[in-house]
N, C-alpha and C positions, 0 to 999 in steps of 0.2 A: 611806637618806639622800636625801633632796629636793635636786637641782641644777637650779639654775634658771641660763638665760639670757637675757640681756638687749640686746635690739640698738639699738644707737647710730646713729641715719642720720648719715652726713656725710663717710666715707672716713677723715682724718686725723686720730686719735686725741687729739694734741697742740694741732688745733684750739680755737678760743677760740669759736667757734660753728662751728653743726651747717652742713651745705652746701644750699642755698636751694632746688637744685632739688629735693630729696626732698617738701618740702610746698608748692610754689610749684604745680604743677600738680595740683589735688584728685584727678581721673580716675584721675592715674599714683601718686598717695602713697595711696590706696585699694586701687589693687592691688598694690602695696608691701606693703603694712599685712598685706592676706591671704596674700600669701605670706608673710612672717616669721611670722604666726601657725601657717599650716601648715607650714613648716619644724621647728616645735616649739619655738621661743621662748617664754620664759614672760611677757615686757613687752618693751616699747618705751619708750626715752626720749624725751621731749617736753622740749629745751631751746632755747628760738630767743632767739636776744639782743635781741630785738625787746619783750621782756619778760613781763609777769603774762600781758595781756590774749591775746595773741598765743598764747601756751601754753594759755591754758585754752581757746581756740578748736581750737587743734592736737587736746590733749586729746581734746575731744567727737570729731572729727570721727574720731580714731585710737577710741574707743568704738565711735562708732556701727556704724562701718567693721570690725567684730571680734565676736564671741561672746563671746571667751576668753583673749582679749590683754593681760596688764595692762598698766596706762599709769603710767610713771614722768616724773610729771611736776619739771621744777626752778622753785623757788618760792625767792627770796630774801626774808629779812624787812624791814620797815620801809617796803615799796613802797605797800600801802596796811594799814589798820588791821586786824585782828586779825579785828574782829566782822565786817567785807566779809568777810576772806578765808573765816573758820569756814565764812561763809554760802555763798560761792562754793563753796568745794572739797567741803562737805556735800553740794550738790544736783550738782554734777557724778559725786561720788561714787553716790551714789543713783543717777542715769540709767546708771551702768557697772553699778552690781548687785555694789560690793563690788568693784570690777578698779582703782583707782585707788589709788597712793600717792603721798608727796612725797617730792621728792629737795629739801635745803634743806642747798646750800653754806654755810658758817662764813665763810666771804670769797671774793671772787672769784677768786683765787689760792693754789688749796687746800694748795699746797706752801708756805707764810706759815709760819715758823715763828718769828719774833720775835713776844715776846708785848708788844708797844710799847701805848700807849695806843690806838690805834687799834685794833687786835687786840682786846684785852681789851672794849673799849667795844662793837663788833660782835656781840663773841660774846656778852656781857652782855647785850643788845638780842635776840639768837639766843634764849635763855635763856630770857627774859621774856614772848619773842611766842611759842614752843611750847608752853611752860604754859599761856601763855590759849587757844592752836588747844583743848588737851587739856578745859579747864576748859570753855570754851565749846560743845564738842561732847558731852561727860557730864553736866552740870547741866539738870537738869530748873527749874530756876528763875532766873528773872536776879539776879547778882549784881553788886556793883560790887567795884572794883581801883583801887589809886593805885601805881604802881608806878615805877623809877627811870627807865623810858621810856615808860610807858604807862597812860593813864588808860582806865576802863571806867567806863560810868556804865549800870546796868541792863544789862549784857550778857546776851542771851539767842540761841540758835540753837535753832530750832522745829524743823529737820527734821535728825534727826540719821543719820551715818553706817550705814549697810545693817547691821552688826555689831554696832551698839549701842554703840562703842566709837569712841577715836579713830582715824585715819588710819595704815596704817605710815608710816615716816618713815626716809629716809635720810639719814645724815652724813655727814661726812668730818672731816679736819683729821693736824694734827701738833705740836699745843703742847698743855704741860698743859691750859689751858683748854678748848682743843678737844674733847680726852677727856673731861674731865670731862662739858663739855655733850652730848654723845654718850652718856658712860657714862650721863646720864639720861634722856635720848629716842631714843634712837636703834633702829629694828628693825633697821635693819639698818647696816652702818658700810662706806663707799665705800674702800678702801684704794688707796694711789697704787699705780703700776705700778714693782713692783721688782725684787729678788731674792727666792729662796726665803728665803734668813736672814732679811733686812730683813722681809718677810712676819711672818715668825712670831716675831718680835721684836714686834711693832707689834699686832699681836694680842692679843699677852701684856698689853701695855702699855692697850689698850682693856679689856680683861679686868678688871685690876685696878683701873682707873678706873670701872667700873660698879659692884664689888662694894660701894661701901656704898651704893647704891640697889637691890642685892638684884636683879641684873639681867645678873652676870656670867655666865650660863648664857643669858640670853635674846635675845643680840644674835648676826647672821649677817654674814658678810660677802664683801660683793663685792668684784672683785678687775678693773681695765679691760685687757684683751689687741685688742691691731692683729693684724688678721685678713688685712688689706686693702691699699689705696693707701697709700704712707707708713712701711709695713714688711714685715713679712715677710710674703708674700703664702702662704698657705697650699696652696691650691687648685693652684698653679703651682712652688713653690718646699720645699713642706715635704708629707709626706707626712699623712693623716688620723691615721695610727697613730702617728709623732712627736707629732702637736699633743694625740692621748689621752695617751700616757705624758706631755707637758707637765703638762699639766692638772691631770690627775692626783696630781702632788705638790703643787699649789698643795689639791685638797680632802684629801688628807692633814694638811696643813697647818693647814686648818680654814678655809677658804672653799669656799662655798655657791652662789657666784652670781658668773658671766663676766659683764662689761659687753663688749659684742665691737662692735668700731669695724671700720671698712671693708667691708662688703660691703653693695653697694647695689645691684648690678644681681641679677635674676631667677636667673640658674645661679649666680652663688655663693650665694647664701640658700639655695637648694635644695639643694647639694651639702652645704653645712655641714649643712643640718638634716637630710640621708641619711647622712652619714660621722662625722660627730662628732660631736654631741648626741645621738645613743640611747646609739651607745658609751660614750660615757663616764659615763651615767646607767646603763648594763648595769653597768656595772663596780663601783658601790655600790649597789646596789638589794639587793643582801643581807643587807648587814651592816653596823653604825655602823664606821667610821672612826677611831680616837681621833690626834689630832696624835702622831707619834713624834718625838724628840727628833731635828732634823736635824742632819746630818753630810754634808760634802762642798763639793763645789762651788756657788756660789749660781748659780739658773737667774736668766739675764737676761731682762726683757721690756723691751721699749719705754715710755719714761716716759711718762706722761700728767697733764695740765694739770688 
């Protein structure tokens, strides 16, 4: 079983953007960058509120800056048209060699669970601009589109993704809609910070929202844990071997991949990627996993935004 983790720069997990200083000084978010890589992190999130342009800048610079790092970048739809972005995130793609994917929030406040017109109409717009990412990076020909938010006229992207395929693509959400649009793009599905039950409740529910797109089997999911500033400080307050038996039940559970918030300076990157990230990757490297029907107490973690 493949667990992957993923480091969040910024301290506080609940934050509404990332903390300034981590990309503000190039020099010091370079060797940042190569320590969480060497730590054994499988990506880094690239999300700055500052927007598209900002992020795909970050992006390059966390590529360049890396071998082996992948870069999760966050990409809201609607900001510019469809056929920029194919074309943006293709040749970004390309200069990574295949290490890039997108992380594409359903709304800005992933915990939205009315599906009010507003809701619906976003995700509907969500919907629409992933199809054409997908259409426009697999189409060997331009094609045209008229669609309920999006015109294409000769859409073509010449240089396609390292794979031949499109982008992975992370989701999130918690209203039917949500699901659904996940159940059909989604590689992988961002789950909020909960309980074990609520976990594998929500699972379930992504689960059977993919299976008529034949895709119930093919989606992974990440799971966001405060490592750091803001909760439970791990390194100082909880032991390695707590935070593995943690864990632990979440990939019983059936998540694949830690989004891990707070740890920004040098010795904690370090200490996590010696004390916890092999361990807990030792501990399934032998054998598939299957979710067991939980029973018990639900583990808390700290909510995230």
């Amino acid at each position: 079983m493949q667990i992957d983790f993923t480091h969040c720069p910024g301290g506080v997990a609940d934050s509404e953007e990332l903390h300034p200083s981590f990309f503000s000084d190039t020099a010091l978010a370079v060797q940042r960058l190569r320590q969480i890589e060497d730590a054994g992190f499988s990506r880094v999130l690239v999300d700055d509120m500052a927007g598209l342009l900002a992020n795909m800048d970050l992006a390059l610079l966390a590529l360049r800056a890396t071998g082996s790092l992948g870069v999760l970048v966050s990409h809201w739809p609607g900001i510019v048209a469809p056929v920029v972005a194919a074309r943006q995130f293709a040749a970004l793609e390309q200069l990574g060699a295949g290490r890039l994917s997108l992380r594409v929030p359903s709304h800005r406040n992933w915990r939205e669970v009315r599906e009010d017109d507003d809701l619906v109409g976003n995700l509907g717009r969500t919907d629409e601009y992933l199809t054409l990412l997908k259409r426009l990076w697999a189409n060997a020909a331009p094609f045209d589109h008229e669609g309920a938010f999006y015109r294409v006229d000769a859409g073509f992207v010449p240089l396609k993704p390292v794979s031949g395929i499109e982008l992975p693509l992370q989701l999130g959400g918690l209203s039917g809609i949500a699901l659904k649009v996940a159940g059909r793009h989604a590689d992988r599905f961002e789950l909020p910070a909960d309980s074990l039950r609520e976990t594998v409740r929500l699972i379930g529910r992504v689960k059977v929202a993919a299976e008529p797109f034949g895709r119930a089997g093919r989606i992974r999911f990440s799971l966001p844990v405060q490592a750091g500033e803001g909760g439970e400080d791990w390194h100082l307050g909880r032991s390695p071997e707590a935070w593995i038996g943690r864990l632990a039940a979440f990939v019983e559970a059936g998540v694949t991949d830690f989004i891990v918030h707070g740890l920004d300076d040098a010795d904690a990157i370090g200490a996590f990627g010696r004390k916890v990230i092999p361990q807990l990757r030792k501990t399934f490297k032998r054998h598939e996993h299957r979710p067991p029907a939980y029973r018990g107490h639900p583990v808390q973690l700290r909510r995230v935004v």
